[in-house]
C-alpha positions in Angstrom: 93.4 -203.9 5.1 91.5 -206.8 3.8 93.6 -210.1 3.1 93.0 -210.2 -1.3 92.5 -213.9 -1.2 89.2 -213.3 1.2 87.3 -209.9 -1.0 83.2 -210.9 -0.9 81.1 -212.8 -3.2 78.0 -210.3 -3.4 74.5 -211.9 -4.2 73.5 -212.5 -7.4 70.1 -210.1 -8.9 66.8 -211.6 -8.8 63.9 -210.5 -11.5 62.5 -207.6 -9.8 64.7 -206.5 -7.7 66.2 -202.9 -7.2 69.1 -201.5 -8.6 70.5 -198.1 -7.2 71.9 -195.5 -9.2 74.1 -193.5 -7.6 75.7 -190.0 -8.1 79.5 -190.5 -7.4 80.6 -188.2 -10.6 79.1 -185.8 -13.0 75.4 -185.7 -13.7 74.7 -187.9 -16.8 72.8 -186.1 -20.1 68.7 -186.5 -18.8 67.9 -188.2 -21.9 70.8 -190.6 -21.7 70.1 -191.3 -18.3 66.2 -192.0 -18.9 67.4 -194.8 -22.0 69.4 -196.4 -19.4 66.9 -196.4 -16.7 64.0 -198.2 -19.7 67.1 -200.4 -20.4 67.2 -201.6 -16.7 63.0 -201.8 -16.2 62.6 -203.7 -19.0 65.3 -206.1 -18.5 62.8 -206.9 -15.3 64.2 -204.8 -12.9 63.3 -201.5 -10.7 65.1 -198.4 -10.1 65.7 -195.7 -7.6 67.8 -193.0 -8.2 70.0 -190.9 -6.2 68.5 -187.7 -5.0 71.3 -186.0 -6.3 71.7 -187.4 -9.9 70.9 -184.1 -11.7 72.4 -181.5 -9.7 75.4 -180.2 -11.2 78.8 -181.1 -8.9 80.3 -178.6 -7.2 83.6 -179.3 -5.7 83.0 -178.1 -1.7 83.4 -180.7 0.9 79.7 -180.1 2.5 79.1 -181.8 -1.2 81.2 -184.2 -0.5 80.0 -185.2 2.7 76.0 -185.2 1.4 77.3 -187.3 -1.7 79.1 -189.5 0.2 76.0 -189.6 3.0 73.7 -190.4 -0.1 76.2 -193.4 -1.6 76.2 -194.6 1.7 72.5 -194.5 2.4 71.5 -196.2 -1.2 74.3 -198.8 -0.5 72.7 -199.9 2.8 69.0 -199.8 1.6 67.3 -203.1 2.5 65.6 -202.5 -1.0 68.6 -202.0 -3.3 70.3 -205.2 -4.4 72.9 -203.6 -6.4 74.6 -200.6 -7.3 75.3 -198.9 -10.9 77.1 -195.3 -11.6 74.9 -193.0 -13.3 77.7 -191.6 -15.3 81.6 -190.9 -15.0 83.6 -187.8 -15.3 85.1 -186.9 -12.0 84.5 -186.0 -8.0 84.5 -189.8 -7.0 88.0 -189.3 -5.0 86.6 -186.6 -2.9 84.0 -188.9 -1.5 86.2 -191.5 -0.2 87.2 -189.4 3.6 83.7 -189.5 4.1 83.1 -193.3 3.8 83.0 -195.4 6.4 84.7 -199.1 4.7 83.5 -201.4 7.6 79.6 -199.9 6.1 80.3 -201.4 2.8 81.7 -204.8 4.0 79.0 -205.7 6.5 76.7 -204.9 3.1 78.0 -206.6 0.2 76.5 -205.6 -3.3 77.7 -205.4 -6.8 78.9 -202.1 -8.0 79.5 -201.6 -11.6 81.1 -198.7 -13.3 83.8 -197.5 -15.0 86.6 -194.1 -15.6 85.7 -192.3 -12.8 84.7 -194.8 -10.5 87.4 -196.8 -10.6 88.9 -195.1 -7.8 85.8 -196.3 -5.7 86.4 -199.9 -7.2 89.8 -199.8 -5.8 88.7 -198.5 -2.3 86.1 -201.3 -2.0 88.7 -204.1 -3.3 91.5 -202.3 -0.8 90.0 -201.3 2.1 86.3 -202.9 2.5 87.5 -206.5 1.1 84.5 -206.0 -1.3 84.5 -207.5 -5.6 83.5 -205.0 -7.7 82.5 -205.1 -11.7 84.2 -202.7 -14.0 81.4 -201.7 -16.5 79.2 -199.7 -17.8 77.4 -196.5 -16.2 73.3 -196.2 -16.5 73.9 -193.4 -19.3 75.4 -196.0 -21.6 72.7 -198.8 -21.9 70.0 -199.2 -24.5 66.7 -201.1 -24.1 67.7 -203.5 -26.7 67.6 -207.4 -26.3 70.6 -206.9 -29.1 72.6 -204.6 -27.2 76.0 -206.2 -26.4 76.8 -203.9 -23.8 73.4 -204.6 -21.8 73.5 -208.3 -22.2 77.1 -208.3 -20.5 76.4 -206.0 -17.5 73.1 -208.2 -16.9 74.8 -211.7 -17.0 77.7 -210.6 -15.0 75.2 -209.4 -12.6 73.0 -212.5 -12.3 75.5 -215.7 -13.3 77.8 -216.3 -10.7 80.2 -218.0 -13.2 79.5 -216.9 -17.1 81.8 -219.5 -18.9 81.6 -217.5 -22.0 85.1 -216.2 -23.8 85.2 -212.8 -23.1 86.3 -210.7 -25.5 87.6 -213.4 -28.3 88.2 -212.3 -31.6 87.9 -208.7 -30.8 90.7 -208.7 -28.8 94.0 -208.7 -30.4 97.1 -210.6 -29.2 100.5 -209.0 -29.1 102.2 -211.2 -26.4 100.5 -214.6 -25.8 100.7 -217.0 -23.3 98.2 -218.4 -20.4 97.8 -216.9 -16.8 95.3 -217.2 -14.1 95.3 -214.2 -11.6 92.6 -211.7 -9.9 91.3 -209.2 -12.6 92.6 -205.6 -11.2 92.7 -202.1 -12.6 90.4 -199.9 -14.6 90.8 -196.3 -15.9 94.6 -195.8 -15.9 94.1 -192.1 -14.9 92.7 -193.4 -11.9 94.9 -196.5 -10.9 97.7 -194.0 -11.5 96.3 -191.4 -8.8 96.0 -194.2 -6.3 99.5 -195.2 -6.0 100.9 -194.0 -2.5 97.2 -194.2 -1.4 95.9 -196.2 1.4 93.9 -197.5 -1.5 96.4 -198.1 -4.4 96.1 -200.7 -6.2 97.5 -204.4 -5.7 98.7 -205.7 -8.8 100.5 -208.9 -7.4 99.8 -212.2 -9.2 97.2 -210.4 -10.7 95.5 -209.9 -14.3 95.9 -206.1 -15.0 93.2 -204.5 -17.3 93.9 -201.2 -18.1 92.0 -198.4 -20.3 92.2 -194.9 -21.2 90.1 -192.0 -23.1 90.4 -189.1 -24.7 94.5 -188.9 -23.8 98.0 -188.1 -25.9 99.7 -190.9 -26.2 102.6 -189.2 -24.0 100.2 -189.5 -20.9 99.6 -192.9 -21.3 103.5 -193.5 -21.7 103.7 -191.4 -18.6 101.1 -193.7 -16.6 102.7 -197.3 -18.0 106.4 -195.3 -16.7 105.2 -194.6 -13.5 103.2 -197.7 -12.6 106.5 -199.5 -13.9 108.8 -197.7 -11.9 106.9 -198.3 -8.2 107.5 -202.4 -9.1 103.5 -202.6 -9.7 103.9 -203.5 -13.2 106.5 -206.1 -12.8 104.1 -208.2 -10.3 101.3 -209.1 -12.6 100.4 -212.4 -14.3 99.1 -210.8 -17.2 97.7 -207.2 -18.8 94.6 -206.4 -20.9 94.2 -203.5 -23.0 90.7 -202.2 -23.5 90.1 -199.3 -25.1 92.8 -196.7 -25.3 91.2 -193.6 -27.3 94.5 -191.9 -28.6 95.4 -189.9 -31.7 95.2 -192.7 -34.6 98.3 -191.3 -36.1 100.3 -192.6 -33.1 99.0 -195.6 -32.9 101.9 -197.7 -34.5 104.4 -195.9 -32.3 101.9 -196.7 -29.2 101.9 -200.4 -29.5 105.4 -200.0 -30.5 106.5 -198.3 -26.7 104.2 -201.0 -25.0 105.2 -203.6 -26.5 108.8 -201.6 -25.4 107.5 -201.4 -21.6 106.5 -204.8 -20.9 108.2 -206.8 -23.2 110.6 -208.0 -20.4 108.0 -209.1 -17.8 107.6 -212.2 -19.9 104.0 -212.3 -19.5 100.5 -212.2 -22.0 99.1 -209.3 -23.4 96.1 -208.2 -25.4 95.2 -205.2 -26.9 91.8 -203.9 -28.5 90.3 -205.7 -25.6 86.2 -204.5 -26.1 85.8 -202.4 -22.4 86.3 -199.2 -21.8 85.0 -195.6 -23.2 83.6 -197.3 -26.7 80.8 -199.6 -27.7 80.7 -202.4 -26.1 81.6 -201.5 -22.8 81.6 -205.4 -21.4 81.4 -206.2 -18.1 84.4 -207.5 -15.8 84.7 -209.1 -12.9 87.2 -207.4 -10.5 88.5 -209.1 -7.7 87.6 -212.1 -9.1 90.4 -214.8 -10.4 90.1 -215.2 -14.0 92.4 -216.7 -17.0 93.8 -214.6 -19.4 93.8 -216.8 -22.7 96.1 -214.9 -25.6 96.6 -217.3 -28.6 98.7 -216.5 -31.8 96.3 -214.2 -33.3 93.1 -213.4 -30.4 92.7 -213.9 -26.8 89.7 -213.6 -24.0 88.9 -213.7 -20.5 87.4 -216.4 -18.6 86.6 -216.8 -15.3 88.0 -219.3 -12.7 85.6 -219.1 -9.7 82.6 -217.4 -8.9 82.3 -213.6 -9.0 79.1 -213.9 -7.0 77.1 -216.1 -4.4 76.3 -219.0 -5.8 72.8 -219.8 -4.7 72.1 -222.6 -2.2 71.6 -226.1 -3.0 68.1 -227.9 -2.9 67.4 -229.5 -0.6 66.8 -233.5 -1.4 63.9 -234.9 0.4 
């Protein structure tokens, strides 16, 4: 298993080159898809799309086996420079017997995504020693110079080292403090199912970002419980929030149990944090040491090195 301390750099994107889109969940909505795909060319880019974006998943393992033939295939395509998930939903996990780790660390590219794919964030950071970028799928962006969403994905894509404060003043602070850790985590469904797993995730020293959809605020309790009681909790620098879509009438008694869980670690925390299953969905840097920033009132995320290659020097004559 890859040493954390050594995951790759991948190269930056260039105007014009390729980004894949690959089909490691459900297939997204056509006409969402398309937007995305006019979002991407018109930010300067080119597309190619996974042959099996818009065939409905069926959960056999000679699926599995093409899918994870096709992800493989668009990963090590001389053309494609980077990698995005059409869409979330679920049959990621089912992919990963079928992947070959050394593949993906002889070929280094940026992989962004989120829910779903988190579990193939985790792999690449675990087993293939690879950064990944925890944001949004292709179904989410709009062609739209104003879109907050887009403009993250693209800079965190291209920039090496963004020095902007991510997330301030949307992000709330309900512990704060300073730490500097590598950014970890993603859909907590999904970090959840990877404990035990050669693949689970590594939460020491580390900033832990963790968001949620569509759940009772008993499963989330559930989640935070579990992740507490394996010890990965109590090694983190740090925890995020992002968006946690839960009942709104529990949502006192939420922050109330969090604040209950991880009060005693002594460490920062943010809530409202602007990533996740809501607008904007901005773009994050896993793998990738950053410093968590959480003053009295609002907090952000910066990074500390380079989530990317930086490019070479010029040479002086």
């Amino acid at each position: 298993m890859p040493d954390a301390s050594a995951l790759l750099c991948p190269p930056p994107l260039q105007k014009g080159d390729t980004i894949g889109v690959v089909a490691s969940s459900y297939s997204p909505r056509p006409k969402w898809l398309a937007r995305g795909v006019r979002a991407l060319e018109r930010a300067g880019y080119d597309v190619l799309l996974d042959p099996e974006l818009n065939v409905s998943r069926r959960y056999l393992r000679a699926e599995d086996e093409r899918r994870a033939d096709n992800f493989t295939a668009m990963w090590i395509d001389p053309r494609v420079k980077a990698l995005i998930g059409g869409t979330g939903g679920y049959g990621a996990v089912r992919m990963l017997p079928h992947l070959d780790p050394t593949i993906f660390r002889a070929n280094p590219k940026a992989f962004v995504g989120y829910s779903d794919i988190t579990v193939l964030h985790l792999w690449l950071m675990r087993l293939a020693g690879l950064r990944a970028f925890h944001g949004p799928t292709v179904d989410d962006l709009i062609p739209s110079a104003r879109d907050v969403t887009t403009a993250s994905l693209l800079t965190a894509l291209t920039t090496p080292h963004p020095t902007t404060r991510i997330g301030k003043d949307a992000s709330r602070t309900v512990r704060p403090g300073r730490a500097v850790g590598r950014l970890v985590g993603g859909n907590l469904a999904l970090v959840q199912q990877t404990i035990g797993t050669p693949y689970e995730i590594d939460t020491a020293d580390a900033i832990l970002f963790l968001e949620e959809v569509r759940d009772p605020m008993s499963f989330v309790d559930e989640r935070l419980v579990q992740l507490r009681a394996t010890g990965l909790l109590g090694k983190v620098r740090g925890i995020v929030f992002g968006h946690l879509s839960l009942d709104r009438s529990e949502e006192d008694d939420f922050e109330d149990f969090v604040l209950d869980l991880v009060s005693d670690l002594g460490v920062p925390v943010l809530m409202d944090f602007p990533a996740g299953h809501e607008n904007p969905n901005l773009t994050l840097p896993l793998g990738t040491e950053v410093e968590l920033v959480a003053e009295d009132e609002t907090g952000w995320i910066v990074y500390h090195e380079d989530a990317l290659l930086s490019p070479p020097s010029p040479l002086h004559a």
